[in-house]
N, C-alpha and C positions, 0 to 999 in steps of 0.2 A: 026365714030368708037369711038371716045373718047368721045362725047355726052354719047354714051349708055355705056360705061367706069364709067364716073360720075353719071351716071344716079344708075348705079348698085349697085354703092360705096354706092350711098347716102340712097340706096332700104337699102344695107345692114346693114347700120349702123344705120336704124332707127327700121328695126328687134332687132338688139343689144341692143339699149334703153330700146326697148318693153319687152326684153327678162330680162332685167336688173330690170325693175321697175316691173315687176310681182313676181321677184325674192325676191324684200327688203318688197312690200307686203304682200309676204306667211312669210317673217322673222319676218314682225312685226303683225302675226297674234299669239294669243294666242297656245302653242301649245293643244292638248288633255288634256294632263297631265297636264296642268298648269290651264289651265278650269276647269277641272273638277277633283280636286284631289283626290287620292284616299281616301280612309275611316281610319278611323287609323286603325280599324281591319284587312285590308289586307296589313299593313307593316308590314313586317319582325320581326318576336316578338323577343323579346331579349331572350335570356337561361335562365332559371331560375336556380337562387342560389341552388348547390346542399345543400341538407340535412345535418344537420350534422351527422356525426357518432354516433352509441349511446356509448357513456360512459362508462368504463372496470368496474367501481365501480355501475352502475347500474344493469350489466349482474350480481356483483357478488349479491347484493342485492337479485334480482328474483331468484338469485340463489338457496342462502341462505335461503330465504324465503318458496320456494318449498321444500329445505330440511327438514324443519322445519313442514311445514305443513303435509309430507310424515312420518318422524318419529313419531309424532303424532297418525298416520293412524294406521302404523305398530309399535308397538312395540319396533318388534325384529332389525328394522332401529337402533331405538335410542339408545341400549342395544349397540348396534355393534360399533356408536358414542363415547360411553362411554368409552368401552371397550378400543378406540385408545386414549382416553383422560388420563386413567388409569395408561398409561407407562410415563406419566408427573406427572398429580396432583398425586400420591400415595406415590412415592418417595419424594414428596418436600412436600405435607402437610398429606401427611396420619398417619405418625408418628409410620407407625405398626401395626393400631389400637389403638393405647397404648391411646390418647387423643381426643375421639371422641368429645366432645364441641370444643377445639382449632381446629381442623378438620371442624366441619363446619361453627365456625366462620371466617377462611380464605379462605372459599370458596364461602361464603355469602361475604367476602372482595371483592373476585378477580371479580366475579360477577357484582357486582355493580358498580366498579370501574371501569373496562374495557365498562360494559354500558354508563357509566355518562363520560368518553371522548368518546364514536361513539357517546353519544346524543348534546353535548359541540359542534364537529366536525360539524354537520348536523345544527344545531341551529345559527341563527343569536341573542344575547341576545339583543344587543342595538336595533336591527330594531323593538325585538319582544316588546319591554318594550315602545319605539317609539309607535307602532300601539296600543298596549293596552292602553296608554292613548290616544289619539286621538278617539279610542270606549267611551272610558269611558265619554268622553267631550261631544261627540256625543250624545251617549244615555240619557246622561244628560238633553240636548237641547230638543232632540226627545218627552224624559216625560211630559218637560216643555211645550214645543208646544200642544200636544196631550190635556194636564191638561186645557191649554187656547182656546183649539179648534181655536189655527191659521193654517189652511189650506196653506195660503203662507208659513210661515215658516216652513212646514211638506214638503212642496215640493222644495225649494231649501238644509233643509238634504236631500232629497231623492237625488239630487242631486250632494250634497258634497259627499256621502256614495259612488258613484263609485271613488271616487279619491284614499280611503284607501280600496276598498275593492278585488284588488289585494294582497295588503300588509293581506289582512284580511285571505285570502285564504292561503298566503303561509304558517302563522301561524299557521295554523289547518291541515295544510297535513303537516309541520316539523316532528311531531313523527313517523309519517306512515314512512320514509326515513329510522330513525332507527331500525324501527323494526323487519326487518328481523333480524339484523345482532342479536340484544338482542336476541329475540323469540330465534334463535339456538343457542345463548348460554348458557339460563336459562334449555333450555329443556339436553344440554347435561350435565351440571353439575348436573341439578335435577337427570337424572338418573344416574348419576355415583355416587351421595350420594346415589339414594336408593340401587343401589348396594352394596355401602361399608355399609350401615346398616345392609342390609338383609345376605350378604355373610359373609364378612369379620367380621365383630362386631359380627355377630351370631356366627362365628366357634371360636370366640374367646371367647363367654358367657360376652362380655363386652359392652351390649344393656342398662344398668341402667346408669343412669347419676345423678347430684346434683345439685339442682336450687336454688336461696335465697328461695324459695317456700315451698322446698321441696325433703328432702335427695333422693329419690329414684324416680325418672320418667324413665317408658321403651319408648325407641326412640320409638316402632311401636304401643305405645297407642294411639288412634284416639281422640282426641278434634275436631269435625268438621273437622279439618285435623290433619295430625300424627303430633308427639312430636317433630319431629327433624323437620319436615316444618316449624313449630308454632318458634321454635329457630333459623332458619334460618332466619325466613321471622322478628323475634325480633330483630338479629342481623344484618343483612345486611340492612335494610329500613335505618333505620338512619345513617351509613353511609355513605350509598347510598345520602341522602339528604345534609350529609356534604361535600359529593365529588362534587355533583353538585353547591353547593354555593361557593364554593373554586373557582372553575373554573368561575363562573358567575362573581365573583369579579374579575380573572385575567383580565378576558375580557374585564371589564367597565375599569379598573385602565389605559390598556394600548391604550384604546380608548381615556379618560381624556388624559391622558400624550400626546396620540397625537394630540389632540387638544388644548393643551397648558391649562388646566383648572385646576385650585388647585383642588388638593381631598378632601380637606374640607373646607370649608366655611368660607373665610376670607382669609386662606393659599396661600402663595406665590404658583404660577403655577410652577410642577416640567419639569425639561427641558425633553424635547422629544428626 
């Protein structure tokens, strides 16, 4: 009996071996997964970055922009424009009637003024005056190669030319940014002057005016365009082009200053 005791032990403990060493070489066999991994396209994709929001100054923009385009269309949009424009400008620069030149002189001011900061606002000057010379060096190059028929040197500008021609692009769409916001405001003052010519100045018989020119111009005589456009567009262009230099300089000054750079040439750097 104890034979077949020892006999059974030893049956069984060399099952348990067997059992054991088939055991560590399924563990040390590669599993599926580790053979054969999968593809990167069937892991788990990450979420993608949501969208940003679009921008409250954009919405007003297309806003703007449609308005502008619609009163155009119609008319009697822009008349209506005007109309709610009238309970401001008439009071503070209409004068009455009583000075139709001072009249459209400050409306040819407010005009250009209020453009040349939304244009100021929207404009980077240092990036743009940046990228315009960088073309100009370019084009330069480009002539040059061209005139020499070097083929290499045409192909690495072509090359350089993507480096600036992001910076190129945003240049040339910076106005389109402003232009909604201008476009509706040239169109509602334009019609609220032709209003006050045509209504107001008419029931008061005070449509003649006095130019270095010439004692007597009527606002609605037509030189290619009327009299009072022609004096608007006299008075407010320039300006319009001293407001935008004003501002062009604050811009560079306070760019120098913060890059520690004298303003003029030789000058001590003024502190930041």
């Amino acid at each position: 009996m104890s034979g077949d005791s020892d006999s059974t032990k030893e049956d069984s403990a060399s099952d348990d071996e067997a059992a054991g060493s088939e055991e560590e070489s399924e563990s040390e066999e590669p599993s599926e997964s580790e053979e054969f991994p999968k593809p990167e396209g069937t892991e788990a994709a990450t979420p993608a970055a949501p969208r940003p929001a679009p921008s409250f100054s954009r919405f007003i923009m297309i806003f703007l922009g449609l308005l502008a385009i619609y009163a155009i269309i119609s008319p009697d949009v822009g008349v209506g424009f005007a109309s709610i424009a009238n309970v401001l400008l008439f009071p503070v620069i209409g004068f009455g009637g009583a000075l139709p030149t001072v009249t459209i002189l400050l409306a040819g001011i407010l005009t250009t003024s209020i453009s040349s900061v939304i244009r100021d606002h929207y404009t980077n000057w240092v990036k743009m005056a940046r990228t315009q010379k960088v073309m100009g060096a370019w084009r330069k190059e480009q002539m040059e190669a061209m005139r020499k028929g070097q083929t290499t040197r045409l192909a690495k500008l072509k090359e350089a030319q993507q480096g600036f021609m992001k910076d190129t692009m945003e240049m040339q769409t910076t106005p389109l940014k402003s232009m909604a916001w201008t476009l509706f405001l040239f169109i509602v003052i334009f019609t609220w002057l032709r209003l006050f010519v045509d209504v107001v100045l008419n029931n008061l018989g005070n449509q003649w005016i006095a130019v270095p020119w010439s004692n007597h111009v009527y606002l609605n005589s037509v030189y290619v365009l009327p009299s009072w456009v022609l004096l608007y567009s006299l008075l407010a262009i320039p300006f319009g082009q001293i407001i935008t230099r004003v501002l062009k300089y604050v811009r560079f000054r306070r760019r120098l200053e913060a890059l520690g750079v004298p303003l003029r040439p030789g000058g001590p750097a003024d502190a930041a």
